[in-house]
C-alpha positions in Angstrom: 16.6 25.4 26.2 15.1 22.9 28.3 11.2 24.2 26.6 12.5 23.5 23.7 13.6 20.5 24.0 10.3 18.9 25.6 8.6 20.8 22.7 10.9 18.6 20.5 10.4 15.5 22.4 6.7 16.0 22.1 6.8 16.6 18.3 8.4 13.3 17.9 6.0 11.4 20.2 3.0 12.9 18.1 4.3 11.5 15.2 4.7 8.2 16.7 1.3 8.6 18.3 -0.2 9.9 15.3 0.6 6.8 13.3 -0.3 4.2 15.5 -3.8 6.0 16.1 -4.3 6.5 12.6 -3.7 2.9 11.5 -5.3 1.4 14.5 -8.8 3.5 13.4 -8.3 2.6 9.9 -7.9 -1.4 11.1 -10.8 -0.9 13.2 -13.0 0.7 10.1 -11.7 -1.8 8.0 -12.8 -4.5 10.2 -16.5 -3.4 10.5 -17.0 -3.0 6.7 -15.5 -6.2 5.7 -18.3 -7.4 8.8 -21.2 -5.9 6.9 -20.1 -7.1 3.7 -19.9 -10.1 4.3 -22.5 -10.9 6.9 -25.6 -12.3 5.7 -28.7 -10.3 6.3 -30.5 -10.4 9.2 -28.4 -13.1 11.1 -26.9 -10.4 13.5 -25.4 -12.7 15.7 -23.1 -14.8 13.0 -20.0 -13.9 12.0 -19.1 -14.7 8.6 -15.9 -17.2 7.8 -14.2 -13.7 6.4 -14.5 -11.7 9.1 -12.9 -14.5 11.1 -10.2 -14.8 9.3 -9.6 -10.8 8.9 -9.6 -10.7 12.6 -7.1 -13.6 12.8 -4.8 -11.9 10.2 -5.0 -8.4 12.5 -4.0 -10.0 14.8 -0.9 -11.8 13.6 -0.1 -8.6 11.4 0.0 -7.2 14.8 2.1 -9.2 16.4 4.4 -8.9 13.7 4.4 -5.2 13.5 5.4 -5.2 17.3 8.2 -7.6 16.7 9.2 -5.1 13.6 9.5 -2.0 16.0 11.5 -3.7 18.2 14.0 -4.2 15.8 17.2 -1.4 15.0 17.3 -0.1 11.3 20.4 -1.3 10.9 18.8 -4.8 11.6 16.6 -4.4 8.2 19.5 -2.9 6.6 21.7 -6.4 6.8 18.2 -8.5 6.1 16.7 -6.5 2.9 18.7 -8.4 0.1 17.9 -11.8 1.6 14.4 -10.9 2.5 14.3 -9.8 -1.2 15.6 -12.6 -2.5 13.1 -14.9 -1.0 10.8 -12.8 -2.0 11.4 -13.3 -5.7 11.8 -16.7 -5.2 8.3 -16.9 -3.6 7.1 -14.8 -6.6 8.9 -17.5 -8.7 6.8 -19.9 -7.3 3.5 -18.9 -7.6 4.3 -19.0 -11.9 5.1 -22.8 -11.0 2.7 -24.2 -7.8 0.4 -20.8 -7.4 -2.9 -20.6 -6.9 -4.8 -19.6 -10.4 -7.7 -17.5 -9.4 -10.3 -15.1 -12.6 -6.8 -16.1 -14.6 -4.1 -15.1 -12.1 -1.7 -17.0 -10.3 -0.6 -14.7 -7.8 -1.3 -16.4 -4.6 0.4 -19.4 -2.9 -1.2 -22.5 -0.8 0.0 -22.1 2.5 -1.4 -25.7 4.6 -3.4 -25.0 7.5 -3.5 -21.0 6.5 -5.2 -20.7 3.2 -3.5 -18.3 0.7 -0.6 -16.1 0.6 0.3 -13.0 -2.0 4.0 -12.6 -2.0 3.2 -9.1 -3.8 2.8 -7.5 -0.4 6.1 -8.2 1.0 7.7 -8.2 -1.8 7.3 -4.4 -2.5 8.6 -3.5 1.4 11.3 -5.9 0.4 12.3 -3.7 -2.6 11.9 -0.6 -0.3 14.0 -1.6 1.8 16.8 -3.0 -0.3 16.6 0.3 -2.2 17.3 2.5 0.5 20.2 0.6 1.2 21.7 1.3 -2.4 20.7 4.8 -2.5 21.7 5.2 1.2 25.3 3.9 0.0 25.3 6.1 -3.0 25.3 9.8 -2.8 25.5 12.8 -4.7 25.7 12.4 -8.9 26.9 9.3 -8.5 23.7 7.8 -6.7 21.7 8.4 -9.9 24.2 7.7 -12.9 24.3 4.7 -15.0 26.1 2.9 -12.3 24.3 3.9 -9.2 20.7 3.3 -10.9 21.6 0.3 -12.7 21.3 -1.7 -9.0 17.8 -0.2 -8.6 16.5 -0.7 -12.1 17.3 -4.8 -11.4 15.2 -4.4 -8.0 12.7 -3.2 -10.0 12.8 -4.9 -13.1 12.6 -8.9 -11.8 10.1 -8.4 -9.5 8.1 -6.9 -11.9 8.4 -8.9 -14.6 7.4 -12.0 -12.6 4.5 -10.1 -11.7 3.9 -9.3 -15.7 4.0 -13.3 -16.0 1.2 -13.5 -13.5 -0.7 -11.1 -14.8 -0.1 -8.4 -12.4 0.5 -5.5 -14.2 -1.8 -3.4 -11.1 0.3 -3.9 -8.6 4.0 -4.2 -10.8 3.1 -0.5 -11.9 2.5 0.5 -8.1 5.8 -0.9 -7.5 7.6 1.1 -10.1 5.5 4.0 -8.9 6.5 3.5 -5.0 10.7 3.1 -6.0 10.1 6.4 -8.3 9.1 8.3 -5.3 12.0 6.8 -2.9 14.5 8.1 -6.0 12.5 11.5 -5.5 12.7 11.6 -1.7 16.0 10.3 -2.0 17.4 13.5 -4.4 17.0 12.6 -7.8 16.6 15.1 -10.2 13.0 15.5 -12.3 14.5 14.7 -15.6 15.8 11.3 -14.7 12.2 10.5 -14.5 11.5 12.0 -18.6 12.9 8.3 -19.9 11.7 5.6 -17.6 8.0 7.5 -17.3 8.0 7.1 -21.7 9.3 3.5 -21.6 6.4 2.4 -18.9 3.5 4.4 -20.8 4.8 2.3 -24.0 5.2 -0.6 -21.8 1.1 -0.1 -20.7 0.3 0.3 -23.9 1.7 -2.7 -25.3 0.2 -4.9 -22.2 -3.0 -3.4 -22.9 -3.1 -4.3 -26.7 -1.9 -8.2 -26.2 -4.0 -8.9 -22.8 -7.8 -8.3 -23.9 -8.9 -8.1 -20.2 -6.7 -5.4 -19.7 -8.1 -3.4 -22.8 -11.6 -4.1 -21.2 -10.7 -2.4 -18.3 -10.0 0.9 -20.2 -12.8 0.5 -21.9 -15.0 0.2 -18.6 -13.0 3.3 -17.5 -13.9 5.6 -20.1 -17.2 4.4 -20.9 -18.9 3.2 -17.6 -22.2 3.6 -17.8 -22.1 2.9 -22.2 -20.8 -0.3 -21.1 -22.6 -0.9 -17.4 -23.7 -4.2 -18.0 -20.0 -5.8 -19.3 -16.7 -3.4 -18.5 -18.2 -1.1 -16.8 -20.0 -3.3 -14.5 -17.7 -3.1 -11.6 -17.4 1.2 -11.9 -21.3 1.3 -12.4 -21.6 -0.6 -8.7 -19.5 1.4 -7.0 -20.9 4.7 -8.2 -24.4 3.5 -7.6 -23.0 3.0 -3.6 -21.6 6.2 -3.1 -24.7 8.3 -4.6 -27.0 6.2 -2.2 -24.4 7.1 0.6 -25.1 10.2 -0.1 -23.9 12.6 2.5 -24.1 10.9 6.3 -24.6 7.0 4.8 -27.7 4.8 5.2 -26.1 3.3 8.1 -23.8 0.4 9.0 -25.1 -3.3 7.9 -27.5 -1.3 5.4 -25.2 -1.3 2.2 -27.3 -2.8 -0.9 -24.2 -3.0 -3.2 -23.0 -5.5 -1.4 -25.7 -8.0 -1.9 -23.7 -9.7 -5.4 -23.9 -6.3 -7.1 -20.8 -5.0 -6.5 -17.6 -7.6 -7.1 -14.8 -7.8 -4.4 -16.9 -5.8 -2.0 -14.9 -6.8 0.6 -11.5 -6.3 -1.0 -10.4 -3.6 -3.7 -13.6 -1.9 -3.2 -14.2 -1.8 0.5 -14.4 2.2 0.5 -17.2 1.9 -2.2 -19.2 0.0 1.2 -17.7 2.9 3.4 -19.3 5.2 1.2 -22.3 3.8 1.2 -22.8 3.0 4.7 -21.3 6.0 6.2 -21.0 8.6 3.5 -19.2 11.1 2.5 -18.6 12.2 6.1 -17.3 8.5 6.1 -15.0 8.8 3.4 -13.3 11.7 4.5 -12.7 10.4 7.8 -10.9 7.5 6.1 -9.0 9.8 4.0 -8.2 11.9 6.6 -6.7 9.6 8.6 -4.6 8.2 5.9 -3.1 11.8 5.2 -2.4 12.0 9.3 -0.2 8.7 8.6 1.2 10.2 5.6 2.1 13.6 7.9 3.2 11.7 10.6 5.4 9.5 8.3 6.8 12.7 7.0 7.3 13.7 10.8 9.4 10.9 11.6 11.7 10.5 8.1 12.5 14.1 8.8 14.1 13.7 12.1 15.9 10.7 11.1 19.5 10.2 12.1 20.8 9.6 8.8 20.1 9.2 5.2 19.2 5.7 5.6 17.0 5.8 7.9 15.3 8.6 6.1 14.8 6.6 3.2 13.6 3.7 5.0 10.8 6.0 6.8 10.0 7.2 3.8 9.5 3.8 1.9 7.8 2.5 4.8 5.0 5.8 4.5 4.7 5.8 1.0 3.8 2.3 1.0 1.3 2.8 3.6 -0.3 5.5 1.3 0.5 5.9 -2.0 -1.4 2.5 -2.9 -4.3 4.1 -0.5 -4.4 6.8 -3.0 -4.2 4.9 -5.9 -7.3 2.3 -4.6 -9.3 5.5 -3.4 -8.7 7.0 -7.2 -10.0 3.3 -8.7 -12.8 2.9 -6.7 -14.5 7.0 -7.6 -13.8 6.4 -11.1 -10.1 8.3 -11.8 -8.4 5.6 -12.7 -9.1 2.3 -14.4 -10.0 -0.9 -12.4 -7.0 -3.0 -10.8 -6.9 -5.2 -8.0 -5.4 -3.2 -5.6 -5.9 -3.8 -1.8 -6.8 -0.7 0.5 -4.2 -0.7 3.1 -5.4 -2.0 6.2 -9.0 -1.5 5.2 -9.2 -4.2 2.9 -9.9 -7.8 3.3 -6.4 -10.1 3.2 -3.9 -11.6 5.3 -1.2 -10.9 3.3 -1.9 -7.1 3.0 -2.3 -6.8 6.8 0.8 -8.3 7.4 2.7 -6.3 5.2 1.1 -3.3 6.1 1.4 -3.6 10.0 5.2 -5.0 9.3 6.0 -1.7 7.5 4.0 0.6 10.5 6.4 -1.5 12.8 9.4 -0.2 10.9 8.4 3.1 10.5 7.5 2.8 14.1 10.8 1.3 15.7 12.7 4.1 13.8 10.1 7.0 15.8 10.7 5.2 19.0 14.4 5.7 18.5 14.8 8.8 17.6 12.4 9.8 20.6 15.1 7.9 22.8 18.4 9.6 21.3 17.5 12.5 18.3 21.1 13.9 17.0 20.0 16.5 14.6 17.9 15.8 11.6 20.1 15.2 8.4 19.7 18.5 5.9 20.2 19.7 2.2 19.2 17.5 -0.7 18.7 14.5 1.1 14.9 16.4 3.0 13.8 16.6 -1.1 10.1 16.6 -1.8 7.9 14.8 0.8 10.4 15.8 3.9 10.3 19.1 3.0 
């Protein structure tokens, strides 16, 4: 009895462990790359304004994430409606005092701080305030009219001011990340048949009014047909990863970066990795996003109740799902979007959203480590925490 229970103690401290090593090696990657793309060559010993300010946002996404872990679950469970709230009202604002930037106005003028994206915390918002519906909910109930009606709201005005932006990268990610909370959380495939037709008519309608959009299709399926226009941005990032080749021609050495490959430092960091470091280099960054996911996976499923699961599991899929989705962009599976690598890419905003969900998903590990009653069973361990 008493191996078994250190066995079970340890399992829960690896997946504690596990996480924190994970996304402190991915910060840590993240932070070199954005150094080499950014630095100007030759001038070894300066550090570029970017870096700077990466390292300043790490930091303060830190602090954050350790002030997150330190709060209970059922601390986030009273906030999420007001934190959601002011998130939509920040996204609000950014239609009326935002920041316009290549067309968008999805950033906010903070004084003294530079720019904010209320995108980031507005998704761990809707997360959060999602598992507390579904949480309340359970059974048939949790996904008829009336139980889903509360999500689809979440969902919808968050999105829709993110439509108004233009957004329509990160508002699919969002309906993407609530979809695979209603999957952790129990629902059945076919409630997924309807909402999965109206957002591939929704796409295609965005696509045929916003010509930009269109252009990125186009740049998608025809890359190198249209190198020098769409497919400009694709073109680049191949180029880096076949001159990466299979080890990399070393840090500092990426070519891409020098004004041939756009946002370098931001939705196409890994396109640097690749070049720098390789494949082997890509795989190690993929492979430590897959230990978070498993050790996300670790901690939902000893959670002490269904809330708690589904706010573990938010908190992971955030930290991954959009990694998957950015890895997909940047190798050519899917068409461009402006879609920050967690914790690899440059951005305030995304660090602090990213280390404030790692201290959630955290604070719930170190608790259970301190008092586990058995993990919760049946429907509610669907999917992922199977």
């Amino acid at each position: 009895m008493m191996n078994a229970g250190v066995a079970e103690d340890g399992a829960r401290s690896m997946g504690r462990e596990s996480a924190l090593l994970a996304a402190a090696l991915l910060t840590i990657i993240g932070a070199v790359s954005i150094y080499s793309a950014t630095a100007e060559p030759g001038a070894v010993s300066w550090l570029p304004p970017y870096f700077l300010r990466h390292v300043e946002g790490i930091v303060a996404a830190a602090l954050l994430g350790f002030g997150a872990s330190r709060l209970p679950v059922v601390t986030w469970r009273r906030a999420a409606m007001g934190f959601w709230l002011a998130c939509i009202a920040l996204l609000a604002a950014t239609l009326v005092v935002g920041v316009r930037v290549n067309g968008a106005t999805r950033w906010l003028e903070v004084p003294g701080l530079g720019n904010f994206q209320p995108v980031e915390f507005t998704k761990v918002a809707t997360l959060l305030v999602a598992a507390n519906f579904l949480a309340r909910n359970q059974g048939e109930a949790a996904f008829g009219l009336r139980g889903l009606a509360p999500i689809a709201l979440l969902v919808g005005i968050p999105a829709a001011l993110l439509l108004a932006q233009p957004d329509m990268g990160n508002a699919a990610v969002l309906f993407l990340l609530i979809g695979a909370l209603l999957f952790v959380a129990g629902a059945p495939l076919r409630l997924f048949a309807l909402p999965a037709a109206v957002g591939a008519l929704g796409l295609w309608a965005y696509v045929t009014v916003r010509p930009y959009a269109a252009s990125r299709i186009t740049g998608f399926l025809h890359p190198w047909e249209t190198a020098g226009r769409e497919g400009y941005q694709l073109v680049q990032s191949f180029v880096g990863f076949g001159r990466g080749g299979l080890a990399g021609v070393g840090m500092g050495g990426s070519r891409q970066k020098l004004d041939y490959l756009p946002e370098a430092h931001t939705d196409f960091i890994l396109s640097v990795v690749a070049e720098e470091l390789g494949l082997v280099g890509v795989l190690v960054v993929l492979a430590l996003f897959v230990t978070l996911l498993v050790a996300g996976v670790r901690i939902a499923k000893r959670a002490r109740d269904r809330h708690t699961l589904l706010v573990a599991a938010g908190m992971t899929l955030f930290l991954t799902l959009p990694a998957a989705i950015n890895g997909a962009v940047v190798m050519g599976l899917l068409p461009t979007k402006g879609l920050a690598m967690p914790f690899l890419s440059y951005g305030r905003s995304s660090s602090l959203a990213c280390f404030l969900a790692l201290g959630v998903l955290l604070g719930i590990a170190r608790r259970a480590a301190v008092a586990a009653p058995p993990p919760v069973a049946g429907a509610e361990r669907r999917s992922l925490l199977r």
